[in-house]
VOBA-1610 file (N, C-alpha, C; in pm, whole numbers, padded with zeros to 5 digits, always signed):
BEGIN
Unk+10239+09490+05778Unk+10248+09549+05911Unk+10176+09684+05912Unk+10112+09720+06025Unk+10030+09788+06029Unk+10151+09946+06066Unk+10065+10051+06046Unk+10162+10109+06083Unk+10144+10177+06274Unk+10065+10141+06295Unk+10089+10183+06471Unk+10200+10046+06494Unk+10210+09921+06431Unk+10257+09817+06483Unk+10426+09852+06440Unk+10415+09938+06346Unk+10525+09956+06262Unk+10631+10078+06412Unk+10542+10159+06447Unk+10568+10273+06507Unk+10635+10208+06636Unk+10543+10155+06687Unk+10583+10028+06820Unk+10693+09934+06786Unk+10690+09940+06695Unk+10827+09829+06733Unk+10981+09864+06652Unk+10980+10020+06612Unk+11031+10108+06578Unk+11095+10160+06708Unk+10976+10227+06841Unk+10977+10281+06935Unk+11041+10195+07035Unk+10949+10103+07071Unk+11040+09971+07152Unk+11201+09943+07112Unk+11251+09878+07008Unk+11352+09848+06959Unk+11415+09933+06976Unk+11430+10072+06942Unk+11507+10157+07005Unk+11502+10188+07146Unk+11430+10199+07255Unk+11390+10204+07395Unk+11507+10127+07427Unk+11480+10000+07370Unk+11565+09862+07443Unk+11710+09870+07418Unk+11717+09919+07338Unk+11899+09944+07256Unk+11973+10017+07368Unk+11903+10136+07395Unk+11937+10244+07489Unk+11911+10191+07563Unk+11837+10099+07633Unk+11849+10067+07813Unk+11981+09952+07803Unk+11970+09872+07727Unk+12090+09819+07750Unk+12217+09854+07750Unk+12268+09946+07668Unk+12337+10067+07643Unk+12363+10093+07777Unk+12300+10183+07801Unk+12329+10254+07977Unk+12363+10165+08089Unk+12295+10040+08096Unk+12284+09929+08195Unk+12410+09874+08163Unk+12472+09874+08012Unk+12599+09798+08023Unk+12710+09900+08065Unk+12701+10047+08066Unk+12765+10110+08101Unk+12774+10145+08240Unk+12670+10160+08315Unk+12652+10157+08432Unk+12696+10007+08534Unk+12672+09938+08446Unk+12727+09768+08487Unk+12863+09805+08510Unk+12959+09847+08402Unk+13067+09820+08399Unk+13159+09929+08539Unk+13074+10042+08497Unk+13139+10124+08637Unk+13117+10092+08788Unk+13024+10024+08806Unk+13008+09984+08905Unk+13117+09834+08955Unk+13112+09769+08850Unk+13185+09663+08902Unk+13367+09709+08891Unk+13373+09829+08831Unk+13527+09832+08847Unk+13561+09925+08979Unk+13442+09903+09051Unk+13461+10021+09206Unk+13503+09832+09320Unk+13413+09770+09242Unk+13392+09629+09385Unk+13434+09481+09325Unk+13530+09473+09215Unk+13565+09335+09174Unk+13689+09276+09251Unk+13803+09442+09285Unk+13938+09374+09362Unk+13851+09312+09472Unk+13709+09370+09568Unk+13672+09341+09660Unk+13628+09211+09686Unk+13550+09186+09527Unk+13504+09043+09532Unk+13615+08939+09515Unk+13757+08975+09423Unk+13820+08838+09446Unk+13943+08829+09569Unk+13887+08973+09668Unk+14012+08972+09785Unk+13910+08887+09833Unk+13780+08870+09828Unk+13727+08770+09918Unk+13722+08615+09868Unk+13812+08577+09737Unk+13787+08478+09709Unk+13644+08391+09665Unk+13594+08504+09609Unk+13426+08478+09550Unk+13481+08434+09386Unk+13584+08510+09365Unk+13644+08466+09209Unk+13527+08491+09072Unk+13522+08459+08963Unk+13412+08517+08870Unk+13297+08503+08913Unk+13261+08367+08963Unk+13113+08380+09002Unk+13036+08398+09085Unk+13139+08515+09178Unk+13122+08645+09272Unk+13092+08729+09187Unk+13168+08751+09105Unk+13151+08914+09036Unk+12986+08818+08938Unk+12997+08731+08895Unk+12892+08809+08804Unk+12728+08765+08911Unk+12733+08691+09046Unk+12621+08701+09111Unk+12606+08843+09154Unk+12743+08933+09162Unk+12685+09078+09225Unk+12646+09136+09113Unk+12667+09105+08981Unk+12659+09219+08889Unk+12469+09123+08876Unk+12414+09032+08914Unk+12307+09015+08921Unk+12194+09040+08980Unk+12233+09083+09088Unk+12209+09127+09209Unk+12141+09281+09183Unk+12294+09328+09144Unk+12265+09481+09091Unk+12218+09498+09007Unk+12155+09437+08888Unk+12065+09468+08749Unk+11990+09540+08795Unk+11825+09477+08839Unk+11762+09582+08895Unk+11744+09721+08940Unk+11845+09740+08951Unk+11867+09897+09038Unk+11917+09987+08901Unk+12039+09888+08829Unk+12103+09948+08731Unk+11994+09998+08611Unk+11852+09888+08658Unk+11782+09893+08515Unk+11677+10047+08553Unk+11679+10041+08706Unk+11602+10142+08712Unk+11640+10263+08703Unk+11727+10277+08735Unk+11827+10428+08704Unk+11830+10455+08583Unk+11841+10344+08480Unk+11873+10362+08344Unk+11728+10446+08238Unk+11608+10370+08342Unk+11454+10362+08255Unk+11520+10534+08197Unk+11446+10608+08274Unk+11422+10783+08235Unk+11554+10806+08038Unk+11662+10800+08112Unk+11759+10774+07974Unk+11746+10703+07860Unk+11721+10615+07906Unk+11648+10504+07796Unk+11558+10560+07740Unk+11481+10589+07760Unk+11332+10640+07670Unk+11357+10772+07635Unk+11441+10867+07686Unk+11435+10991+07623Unk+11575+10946+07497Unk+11641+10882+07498Unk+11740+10859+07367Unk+11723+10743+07269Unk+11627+10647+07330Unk+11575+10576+07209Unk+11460+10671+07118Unk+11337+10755+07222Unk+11301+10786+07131Unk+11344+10910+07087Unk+11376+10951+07142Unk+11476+11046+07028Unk+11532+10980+06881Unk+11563+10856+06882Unk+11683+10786+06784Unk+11549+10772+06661Unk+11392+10700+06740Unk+11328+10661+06663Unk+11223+10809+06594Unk+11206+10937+06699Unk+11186+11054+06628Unk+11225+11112+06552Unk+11323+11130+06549Unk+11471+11115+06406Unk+11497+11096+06275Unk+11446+10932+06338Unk+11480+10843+06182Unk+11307+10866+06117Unk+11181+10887+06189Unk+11083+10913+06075Unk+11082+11054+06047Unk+11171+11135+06111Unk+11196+11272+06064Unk+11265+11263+05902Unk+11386+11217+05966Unk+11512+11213+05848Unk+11424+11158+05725Unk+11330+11031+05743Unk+11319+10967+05622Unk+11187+11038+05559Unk+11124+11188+05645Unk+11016+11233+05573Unk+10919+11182+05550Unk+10910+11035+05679Unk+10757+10990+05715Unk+10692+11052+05734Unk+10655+11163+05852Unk+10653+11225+05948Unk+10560+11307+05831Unk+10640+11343+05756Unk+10625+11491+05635Unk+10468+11388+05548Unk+10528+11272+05515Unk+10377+11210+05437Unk+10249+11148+05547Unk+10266+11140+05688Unk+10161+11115+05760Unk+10060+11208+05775Unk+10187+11347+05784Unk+10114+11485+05847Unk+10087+11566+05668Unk+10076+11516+05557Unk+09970+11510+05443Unk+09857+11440+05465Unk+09826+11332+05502Unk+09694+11257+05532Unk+09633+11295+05642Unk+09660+11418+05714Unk+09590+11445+05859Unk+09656+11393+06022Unk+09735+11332+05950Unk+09816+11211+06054Unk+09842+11327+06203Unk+09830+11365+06263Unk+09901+11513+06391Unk+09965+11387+06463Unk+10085+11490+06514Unk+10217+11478+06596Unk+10156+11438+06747Unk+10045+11477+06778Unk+09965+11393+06864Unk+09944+11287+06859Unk+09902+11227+06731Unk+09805+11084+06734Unk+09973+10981+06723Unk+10073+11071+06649Unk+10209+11005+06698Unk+10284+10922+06761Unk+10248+10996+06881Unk+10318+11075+07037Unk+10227+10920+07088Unk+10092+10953+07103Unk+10022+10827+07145Unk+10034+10724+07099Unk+10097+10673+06965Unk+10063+10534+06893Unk+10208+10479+06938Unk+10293+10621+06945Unk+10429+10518+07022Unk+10470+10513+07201Unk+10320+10555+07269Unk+10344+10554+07451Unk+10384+10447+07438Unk+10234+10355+07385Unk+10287+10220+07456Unk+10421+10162+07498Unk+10541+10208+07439Unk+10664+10099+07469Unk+10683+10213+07595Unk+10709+10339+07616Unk+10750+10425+07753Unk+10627+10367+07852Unk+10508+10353+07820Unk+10416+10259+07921Unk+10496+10160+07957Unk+10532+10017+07862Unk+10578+09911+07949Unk+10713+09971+08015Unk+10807+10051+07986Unk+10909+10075+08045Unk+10863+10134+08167Unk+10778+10203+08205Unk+10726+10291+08333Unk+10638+10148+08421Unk+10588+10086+08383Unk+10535+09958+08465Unk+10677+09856+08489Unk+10732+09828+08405Unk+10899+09792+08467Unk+11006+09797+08573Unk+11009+09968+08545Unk+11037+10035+08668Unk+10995+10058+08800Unk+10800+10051+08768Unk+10760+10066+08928Unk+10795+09911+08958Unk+10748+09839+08874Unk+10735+09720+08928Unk+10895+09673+09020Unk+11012+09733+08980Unk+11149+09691+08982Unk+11162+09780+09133Unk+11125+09926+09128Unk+11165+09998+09244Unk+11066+09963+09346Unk+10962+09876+09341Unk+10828+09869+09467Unk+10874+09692+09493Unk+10896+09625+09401Unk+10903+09479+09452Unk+11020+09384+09473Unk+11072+09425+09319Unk+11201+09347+09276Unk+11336+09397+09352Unk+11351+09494+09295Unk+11449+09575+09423Unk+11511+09547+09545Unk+11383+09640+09555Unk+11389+09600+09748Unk+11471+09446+09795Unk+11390+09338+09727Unk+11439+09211+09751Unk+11582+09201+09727Unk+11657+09192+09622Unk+11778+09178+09545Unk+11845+09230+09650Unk+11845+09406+09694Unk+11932+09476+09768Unk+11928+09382+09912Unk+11854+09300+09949Unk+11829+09219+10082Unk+11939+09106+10057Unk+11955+09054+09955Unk+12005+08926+09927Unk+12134+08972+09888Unk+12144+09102+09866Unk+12308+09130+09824Unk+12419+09175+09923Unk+12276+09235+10013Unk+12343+09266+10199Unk+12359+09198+10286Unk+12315+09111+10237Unk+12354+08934+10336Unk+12470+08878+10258Unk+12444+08882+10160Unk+12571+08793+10101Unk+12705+08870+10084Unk+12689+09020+10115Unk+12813+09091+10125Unk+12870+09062+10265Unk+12762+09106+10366Unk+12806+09070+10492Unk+12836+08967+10526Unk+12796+08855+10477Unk+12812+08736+10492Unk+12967+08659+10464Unk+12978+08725+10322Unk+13165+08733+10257Unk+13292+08784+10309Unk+13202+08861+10437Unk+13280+08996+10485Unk+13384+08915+10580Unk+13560+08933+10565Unk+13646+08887+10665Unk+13615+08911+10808Unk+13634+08826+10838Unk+13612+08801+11019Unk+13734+08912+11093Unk+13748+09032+11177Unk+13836+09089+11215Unk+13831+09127+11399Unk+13826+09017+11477Unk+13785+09030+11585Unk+13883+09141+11674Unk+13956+09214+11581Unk+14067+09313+11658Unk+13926+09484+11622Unk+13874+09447+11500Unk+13794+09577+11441Unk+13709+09647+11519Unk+13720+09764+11528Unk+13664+09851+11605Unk+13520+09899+11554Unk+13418+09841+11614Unk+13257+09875+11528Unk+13205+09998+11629Unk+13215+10108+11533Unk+13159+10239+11557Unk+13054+10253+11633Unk+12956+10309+11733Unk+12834+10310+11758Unk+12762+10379+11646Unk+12592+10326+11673Unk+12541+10380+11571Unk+12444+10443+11645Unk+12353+10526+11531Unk+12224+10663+11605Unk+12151+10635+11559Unk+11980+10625+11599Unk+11901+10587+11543Unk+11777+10621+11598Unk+11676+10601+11518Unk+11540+10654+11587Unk+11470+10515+11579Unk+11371+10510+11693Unk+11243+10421+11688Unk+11163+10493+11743Unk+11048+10479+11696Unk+10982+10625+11722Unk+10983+10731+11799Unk+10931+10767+11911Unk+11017+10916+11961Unk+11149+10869+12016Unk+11208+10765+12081Unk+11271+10727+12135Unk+11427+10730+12012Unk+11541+10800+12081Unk+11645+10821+11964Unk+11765+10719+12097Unk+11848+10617+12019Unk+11924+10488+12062Unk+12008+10521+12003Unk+12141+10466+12065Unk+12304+10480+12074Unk+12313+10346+12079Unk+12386+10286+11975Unk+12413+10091+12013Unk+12538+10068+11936Unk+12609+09988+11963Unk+12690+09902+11887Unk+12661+09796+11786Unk+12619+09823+11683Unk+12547+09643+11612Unk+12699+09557+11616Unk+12730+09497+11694Unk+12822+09360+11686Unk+12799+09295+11580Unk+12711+09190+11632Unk+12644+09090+11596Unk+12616+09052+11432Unk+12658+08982+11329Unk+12629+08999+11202Unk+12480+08957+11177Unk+12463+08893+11244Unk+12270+08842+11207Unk+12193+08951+11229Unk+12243+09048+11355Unk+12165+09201+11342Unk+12038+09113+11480Unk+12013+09066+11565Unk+12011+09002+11649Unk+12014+09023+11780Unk+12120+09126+11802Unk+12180+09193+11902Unk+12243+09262+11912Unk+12264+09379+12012Unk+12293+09495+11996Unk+12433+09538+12144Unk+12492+09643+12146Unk+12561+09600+12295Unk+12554+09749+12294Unk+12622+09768+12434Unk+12596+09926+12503Unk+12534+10002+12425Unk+12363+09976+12489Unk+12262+10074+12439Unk+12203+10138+12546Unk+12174+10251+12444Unk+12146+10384+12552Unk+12041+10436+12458Unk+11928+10463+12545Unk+11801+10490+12520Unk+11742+10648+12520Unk+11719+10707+12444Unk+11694+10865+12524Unk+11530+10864+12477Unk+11407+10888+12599Unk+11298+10870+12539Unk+11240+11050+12554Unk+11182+11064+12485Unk+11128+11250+12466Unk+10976+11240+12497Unk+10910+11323+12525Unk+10751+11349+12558Unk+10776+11397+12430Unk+10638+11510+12440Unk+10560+11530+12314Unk+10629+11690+12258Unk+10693+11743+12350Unk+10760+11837+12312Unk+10908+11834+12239Unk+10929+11715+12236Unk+11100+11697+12237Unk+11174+11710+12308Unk+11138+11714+12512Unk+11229+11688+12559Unk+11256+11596+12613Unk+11343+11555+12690Unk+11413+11461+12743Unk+11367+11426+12872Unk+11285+11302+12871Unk+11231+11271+13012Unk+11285+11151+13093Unk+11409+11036+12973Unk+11432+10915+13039Unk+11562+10890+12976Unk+11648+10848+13027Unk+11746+10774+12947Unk+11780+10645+13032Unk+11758+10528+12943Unk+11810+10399+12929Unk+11949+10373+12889Unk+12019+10289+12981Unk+12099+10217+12951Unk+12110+10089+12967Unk+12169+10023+12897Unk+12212+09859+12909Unk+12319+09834+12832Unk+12373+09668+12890Unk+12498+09606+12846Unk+12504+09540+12705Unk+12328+09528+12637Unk+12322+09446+12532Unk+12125+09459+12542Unk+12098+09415+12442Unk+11977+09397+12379Unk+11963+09284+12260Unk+11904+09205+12314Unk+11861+09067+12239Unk+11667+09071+12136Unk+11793+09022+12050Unk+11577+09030+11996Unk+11528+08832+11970Unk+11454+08908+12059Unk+11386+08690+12098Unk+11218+08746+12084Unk+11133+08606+12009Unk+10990+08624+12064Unk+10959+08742+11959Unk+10994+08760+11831Unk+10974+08895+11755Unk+10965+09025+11864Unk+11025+09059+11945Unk+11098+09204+11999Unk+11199+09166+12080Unk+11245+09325+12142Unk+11380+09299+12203Unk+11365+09341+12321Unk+11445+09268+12402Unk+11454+09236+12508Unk+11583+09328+12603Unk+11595+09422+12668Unk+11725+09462+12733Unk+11755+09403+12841Unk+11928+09331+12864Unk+11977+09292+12904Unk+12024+09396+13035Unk+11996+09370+13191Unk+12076+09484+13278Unk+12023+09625+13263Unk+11879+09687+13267Unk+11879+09767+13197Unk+11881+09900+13339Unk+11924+09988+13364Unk+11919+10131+13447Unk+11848+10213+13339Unk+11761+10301+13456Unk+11709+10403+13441Unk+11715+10523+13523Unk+11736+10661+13417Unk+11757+10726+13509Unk+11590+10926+13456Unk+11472+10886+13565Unk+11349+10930+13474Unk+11433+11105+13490Unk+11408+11171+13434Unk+11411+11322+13457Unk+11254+11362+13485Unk+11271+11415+13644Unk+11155+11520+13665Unk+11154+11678+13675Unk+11049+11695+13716Unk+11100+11912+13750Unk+11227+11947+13770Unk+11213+11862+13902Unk+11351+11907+14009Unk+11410+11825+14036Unk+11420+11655+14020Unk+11508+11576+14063Unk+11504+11466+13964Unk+11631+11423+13983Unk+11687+11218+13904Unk+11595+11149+13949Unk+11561+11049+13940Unk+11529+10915+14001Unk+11562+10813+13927Unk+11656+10709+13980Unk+11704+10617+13971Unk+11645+10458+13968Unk+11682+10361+13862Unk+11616+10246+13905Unk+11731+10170+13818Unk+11694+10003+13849Unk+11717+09906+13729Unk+11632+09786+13742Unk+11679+09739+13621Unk+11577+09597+13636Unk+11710+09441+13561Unk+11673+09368+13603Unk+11780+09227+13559Unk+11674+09207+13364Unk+11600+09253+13338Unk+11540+09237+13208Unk+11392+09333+13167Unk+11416+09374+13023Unk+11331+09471+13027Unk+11249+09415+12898Unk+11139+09435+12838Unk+11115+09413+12725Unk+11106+09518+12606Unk+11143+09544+12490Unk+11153+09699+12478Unk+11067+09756+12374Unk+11127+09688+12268Unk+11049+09730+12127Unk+11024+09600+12033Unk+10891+09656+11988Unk+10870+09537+11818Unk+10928+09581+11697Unk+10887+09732+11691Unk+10894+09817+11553Unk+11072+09739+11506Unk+11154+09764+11575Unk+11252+09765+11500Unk+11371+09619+11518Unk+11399+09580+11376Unk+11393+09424+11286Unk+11550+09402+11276Unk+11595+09262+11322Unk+11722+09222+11250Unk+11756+09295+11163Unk+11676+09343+11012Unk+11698+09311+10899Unk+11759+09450+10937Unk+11712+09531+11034Unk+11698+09753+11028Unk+11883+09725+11067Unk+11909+09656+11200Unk+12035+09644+11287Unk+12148+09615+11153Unk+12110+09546+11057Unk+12161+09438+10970Unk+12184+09617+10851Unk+12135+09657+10777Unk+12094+09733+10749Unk+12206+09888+10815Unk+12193+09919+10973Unk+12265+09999+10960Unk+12414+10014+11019Unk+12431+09855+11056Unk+12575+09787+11033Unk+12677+09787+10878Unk+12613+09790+10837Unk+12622+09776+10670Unk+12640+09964+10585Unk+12572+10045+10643Unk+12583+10185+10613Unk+12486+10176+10488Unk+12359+10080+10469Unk+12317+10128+10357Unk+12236+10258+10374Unk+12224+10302+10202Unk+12127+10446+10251Unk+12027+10434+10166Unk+11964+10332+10061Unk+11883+10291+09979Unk+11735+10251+10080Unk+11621+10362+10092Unk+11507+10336+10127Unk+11402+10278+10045Unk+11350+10172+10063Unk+11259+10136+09949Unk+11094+10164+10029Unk+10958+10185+09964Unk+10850+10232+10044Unk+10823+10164+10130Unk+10875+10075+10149Unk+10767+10000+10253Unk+10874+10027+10384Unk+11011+10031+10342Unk+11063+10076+10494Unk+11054+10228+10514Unk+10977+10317+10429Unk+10980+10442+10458Unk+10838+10445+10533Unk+10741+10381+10477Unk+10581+10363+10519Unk+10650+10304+10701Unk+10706+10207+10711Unk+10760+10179+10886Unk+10801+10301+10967Unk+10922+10347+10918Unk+10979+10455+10925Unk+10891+10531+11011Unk+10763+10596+10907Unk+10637+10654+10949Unk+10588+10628+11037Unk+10565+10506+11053Unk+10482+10454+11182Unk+10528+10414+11293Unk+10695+10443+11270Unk+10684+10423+11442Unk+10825+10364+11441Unk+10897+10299+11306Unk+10993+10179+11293Unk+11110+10289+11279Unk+11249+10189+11256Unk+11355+10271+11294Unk+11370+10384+11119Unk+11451+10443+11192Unk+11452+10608+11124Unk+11607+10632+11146Unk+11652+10684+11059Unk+11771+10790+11098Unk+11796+10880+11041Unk+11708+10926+10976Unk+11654+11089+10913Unk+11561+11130+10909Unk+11532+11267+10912Unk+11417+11372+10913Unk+11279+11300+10904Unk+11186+11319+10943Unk+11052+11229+10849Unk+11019+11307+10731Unk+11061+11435+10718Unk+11037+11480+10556Unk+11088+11398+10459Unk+11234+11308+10487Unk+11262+11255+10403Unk+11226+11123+10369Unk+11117+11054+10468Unk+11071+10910+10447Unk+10913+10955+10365Unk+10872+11106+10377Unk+10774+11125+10348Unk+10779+11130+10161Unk+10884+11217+10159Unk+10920+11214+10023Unk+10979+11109+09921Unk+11016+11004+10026Unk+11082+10875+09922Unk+10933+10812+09916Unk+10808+10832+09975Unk+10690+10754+09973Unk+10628+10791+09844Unk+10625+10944+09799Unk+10590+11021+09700Unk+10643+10973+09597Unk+10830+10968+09578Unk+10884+10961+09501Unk+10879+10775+09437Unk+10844+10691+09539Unk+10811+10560+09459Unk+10710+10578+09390Unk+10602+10662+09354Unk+10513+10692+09287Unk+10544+10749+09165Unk+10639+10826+09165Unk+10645+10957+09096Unk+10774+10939+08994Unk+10881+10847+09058Unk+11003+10803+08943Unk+10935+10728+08854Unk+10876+10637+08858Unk+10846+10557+08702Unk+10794+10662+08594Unk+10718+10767+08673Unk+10663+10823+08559Unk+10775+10927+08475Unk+10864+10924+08520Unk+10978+11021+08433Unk+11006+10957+08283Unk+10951+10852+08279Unk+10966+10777+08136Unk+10846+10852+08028Unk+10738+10850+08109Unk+10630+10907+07988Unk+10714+11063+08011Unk+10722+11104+08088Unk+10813+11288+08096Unk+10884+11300+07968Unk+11002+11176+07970Unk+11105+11161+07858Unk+11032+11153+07711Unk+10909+11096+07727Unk+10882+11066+07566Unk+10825+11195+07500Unk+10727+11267+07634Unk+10678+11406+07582Unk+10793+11481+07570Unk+10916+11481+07607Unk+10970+11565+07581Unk+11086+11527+07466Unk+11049+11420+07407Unk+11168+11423+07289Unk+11041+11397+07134Unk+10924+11401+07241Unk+10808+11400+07120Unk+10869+11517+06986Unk+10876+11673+07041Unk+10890+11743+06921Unk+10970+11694+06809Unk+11079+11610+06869Unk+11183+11546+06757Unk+11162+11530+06615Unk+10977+11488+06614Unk+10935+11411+06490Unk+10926+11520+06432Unk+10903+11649+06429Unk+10886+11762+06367Unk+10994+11807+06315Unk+11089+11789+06352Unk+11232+11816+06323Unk+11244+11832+06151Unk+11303+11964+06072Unk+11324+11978+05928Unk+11473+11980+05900Unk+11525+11826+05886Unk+11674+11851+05858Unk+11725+11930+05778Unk+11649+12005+05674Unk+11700+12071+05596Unk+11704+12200+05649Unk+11604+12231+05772Unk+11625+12406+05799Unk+11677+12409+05969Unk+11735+12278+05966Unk+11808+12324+06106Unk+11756+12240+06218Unk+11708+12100+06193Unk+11648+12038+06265Unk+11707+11989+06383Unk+11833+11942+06360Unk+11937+11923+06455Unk+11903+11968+06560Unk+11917+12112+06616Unk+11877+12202+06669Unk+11766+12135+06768Unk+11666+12162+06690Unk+11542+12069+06786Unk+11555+11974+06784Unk+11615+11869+06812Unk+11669+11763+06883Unk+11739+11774+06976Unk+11820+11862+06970Unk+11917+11941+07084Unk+11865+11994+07192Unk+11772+12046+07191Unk+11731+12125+07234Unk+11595+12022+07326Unk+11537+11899+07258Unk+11467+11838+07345Unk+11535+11715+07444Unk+11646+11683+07418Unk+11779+11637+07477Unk+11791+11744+07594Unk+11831+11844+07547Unk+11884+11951+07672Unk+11730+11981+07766Unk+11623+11923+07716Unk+11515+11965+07794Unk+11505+11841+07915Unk+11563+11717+07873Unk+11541+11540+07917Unk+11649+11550+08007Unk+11759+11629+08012Unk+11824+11626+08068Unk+11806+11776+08246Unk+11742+11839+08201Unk+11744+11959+08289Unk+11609+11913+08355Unk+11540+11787+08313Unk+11416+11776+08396Unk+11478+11635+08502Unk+11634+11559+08489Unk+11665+11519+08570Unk+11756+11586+08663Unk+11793+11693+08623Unk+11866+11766+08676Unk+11736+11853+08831Unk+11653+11902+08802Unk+11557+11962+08868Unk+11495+11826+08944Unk+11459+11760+08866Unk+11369+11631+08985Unk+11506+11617+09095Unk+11625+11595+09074Unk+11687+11566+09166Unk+11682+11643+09295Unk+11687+11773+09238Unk+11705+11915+09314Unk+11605+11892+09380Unk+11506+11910+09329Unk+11353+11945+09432Unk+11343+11779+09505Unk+11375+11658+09502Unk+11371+11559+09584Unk+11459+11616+09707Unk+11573+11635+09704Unk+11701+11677+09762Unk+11629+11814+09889Unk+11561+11875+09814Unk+11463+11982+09888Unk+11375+11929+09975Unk+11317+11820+09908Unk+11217+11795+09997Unk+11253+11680+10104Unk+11366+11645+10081Unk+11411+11530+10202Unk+11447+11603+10310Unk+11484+11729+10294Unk+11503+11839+10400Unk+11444+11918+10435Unk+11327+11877+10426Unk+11248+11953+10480Unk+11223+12092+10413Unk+11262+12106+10296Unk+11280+12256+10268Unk+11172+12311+10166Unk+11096+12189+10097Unk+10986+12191+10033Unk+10878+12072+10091Unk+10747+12078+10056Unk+10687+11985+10123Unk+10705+11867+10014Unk+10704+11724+10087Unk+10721+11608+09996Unk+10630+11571+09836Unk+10519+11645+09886Unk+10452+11616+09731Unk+10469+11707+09642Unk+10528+11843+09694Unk+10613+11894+09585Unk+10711+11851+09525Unk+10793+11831+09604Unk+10940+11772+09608Unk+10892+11655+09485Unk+10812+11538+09528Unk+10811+11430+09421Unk+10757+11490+09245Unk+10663+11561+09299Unk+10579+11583+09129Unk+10594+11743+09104Unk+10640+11804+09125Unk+10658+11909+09091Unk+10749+11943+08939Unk+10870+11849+08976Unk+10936+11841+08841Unk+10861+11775+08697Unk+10777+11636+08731Unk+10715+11579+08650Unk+10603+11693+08597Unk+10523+11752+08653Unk+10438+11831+08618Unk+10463+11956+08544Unk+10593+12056+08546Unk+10666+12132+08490Unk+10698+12061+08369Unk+10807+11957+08391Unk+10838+11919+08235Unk+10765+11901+08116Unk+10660+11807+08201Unk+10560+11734+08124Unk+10434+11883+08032Unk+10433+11974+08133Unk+10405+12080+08065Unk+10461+12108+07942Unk+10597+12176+07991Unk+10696+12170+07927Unk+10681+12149+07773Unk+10718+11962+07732Unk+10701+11883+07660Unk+10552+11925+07553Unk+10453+11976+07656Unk+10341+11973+07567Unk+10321+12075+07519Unk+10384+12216+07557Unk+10350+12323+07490Unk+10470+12297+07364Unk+10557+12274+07358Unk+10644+12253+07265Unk+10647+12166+07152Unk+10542+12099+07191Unk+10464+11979+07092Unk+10356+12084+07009Unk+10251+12151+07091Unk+10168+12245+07040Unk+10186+12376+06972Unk+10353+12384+06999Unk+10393+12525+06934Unk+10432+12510+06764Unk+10473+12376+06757Unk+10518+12306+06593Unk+10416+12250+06558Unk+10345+12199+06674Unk+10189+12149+06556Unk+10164+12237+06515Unk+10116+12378+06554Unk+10054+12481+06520Unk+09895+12468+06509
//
């Protein structure tokens, strides 16, 4: 065995230990929040383990960043401890050419992840919100909240009834010009979506001018395309999981019910989370340098406490930028670009 092949599957094997690790831990907390739920519905085990299938994906993506900063940590370590490290870097071997011979496994883990948060995802969370809603007891006494919502300038007041998401009842329309004010409000008894858009049922209008109301109605109106069963379905349900392509809608016009800083920044951030895996590897890179005999521990500690304060900050500055309070492409790469610094001067300070 060669030794880059040796390094790789050193690097991998540990990667994988730790994602499963976390994923079984994260598995388990999650299902002890929603199992009374699954067998009050009489789904019985093979309820619980289609949701705990359902949920992998998500679990695996949360997990990537952890995974790779504590496997390789485990595998920086062990060629520390065993004073590989010490006979490579006699033959010229640098903590660089290292660092690179073991990306590859944080590569496939970072193509995993996008691939999981841009395709796989998205889907699963579709099929798990139907089949929750779908499980969901029938309570024709239950009182369904109105909901708030945007389609593009236009901000709607509705009831989602309806479980197919299909139809909508006492909706009220408020439409804005270009300033943000208030030039129309719609009402109706219901809104049907037939013919891919929706249709208002009974609809009154009442336009705001300078100085006066004016009044109208119509027996049927036609209203909007942008916004989908799946959105009604969606915020009947209270999810808050945006994946890009409903943030890219969002953008253009489709339903919304937050800031557009924050659809701007989840667009960034599907870009920008996978890469927290290569973040993790530069930053537990110094590990291999590590001298157990003069205190190496230490720097291990210390690139741990670095893997950890760069999820601590990505959160922060996302959190910033969904509010508008930083701009979104800060918000997404700002942390990656700091750490990843970070990681490399600290690599260059022990190479020497």
């Amino acid at each position: 065995m060669t030794l880059g092949a040796y390094l790789l599957k050193l690097m991998g094997s540990r990667i994988l230990v730790a994602l499963l690790v976390l994923v079984g831990i994260l598995q388990i907390l999650d299902l002890l929040d929603v199992t009374n739920d699954i067998l009050d519905r009489n789904l019985g085990a093979g309820g619980v383990g289609y949701y705990a299938l359902l949920r992998l994906p998500r679990l695996i993506e949360q997990a990537a960043p952890l995974a790779v900063l504590a496997g390789a940590l485990f595998a920086f370590a062990k060629l520390a401890g065993d004073s590989a490290v010490t006979a490579m870097r006699s033959t010229g071997f640098s903590a660089y050419r290292l660092t690179l011979m073991a990306a590859p496994a944080a590569v496939a883990l970072t193509l995993v992840q996008a691939a999981i948060g841009m395709q796989i995802a998205p889907r699963t969370d579709h099929i798990l919100s139907d089949w929750w809603q779908a499980s969901t007891p029938k309570d024709p006494s239950k009182v369904v909240d109105p909901v708030t919502f945007r389609v593009g300038d236009e901000i709607v007041v509705a009831v989602p009834r309806d479980p197919d998401g299909r139809s909508l009842e006492k909706v009220t329309i408020y439409r804005r010009d270009q300033a943000g004010r208030l030039i129309q409000r719609t009402s109706a008894q219901a809104a049907v979506y037939e013919n891919q858009r929706w249709r208002l049922i009974e609809p009154r209008f009442e336009t705001l001018g300078t100085a006066s109301i004016t009044e109208g109605q119509a027996r049927t109106m036609d209203w909007s395309e942008n916004l989908k069963p799946g959105d009604v379905r969606m915020l009947a349900a209270g999810e808050t999981t945006v994946t890009q392509a409903e943030a890219s809608r969002a953008l253009a016009g489709g339903l919304s019910v937050r800031p557009r800083t924050f659809y701007d920044t989840q667009l960034q951030r599907a870009w920008a989370a996978p890469l927290s895996c290569l973040v993790m590897l530069l930053l537990s890179a110094p590990a291999a340098l590590a001298n157990f005999r003069g205190g190496g521990a230490t720097l291990i500690i210390q690139c741990m406490t670095a893997g950890l304060l760069f999820l601590v900050f990505d959160g922060a500055f996302t959190a910033l930028g969904e509010n508008g309070a930083v701009p979104p492409i800060l918000a997404a790469w700002a942390a990656p670009a700091m750490f990843s610094a970070l990681g490399l001067s600290m690599l260059l300070h022990l190479e020497g």
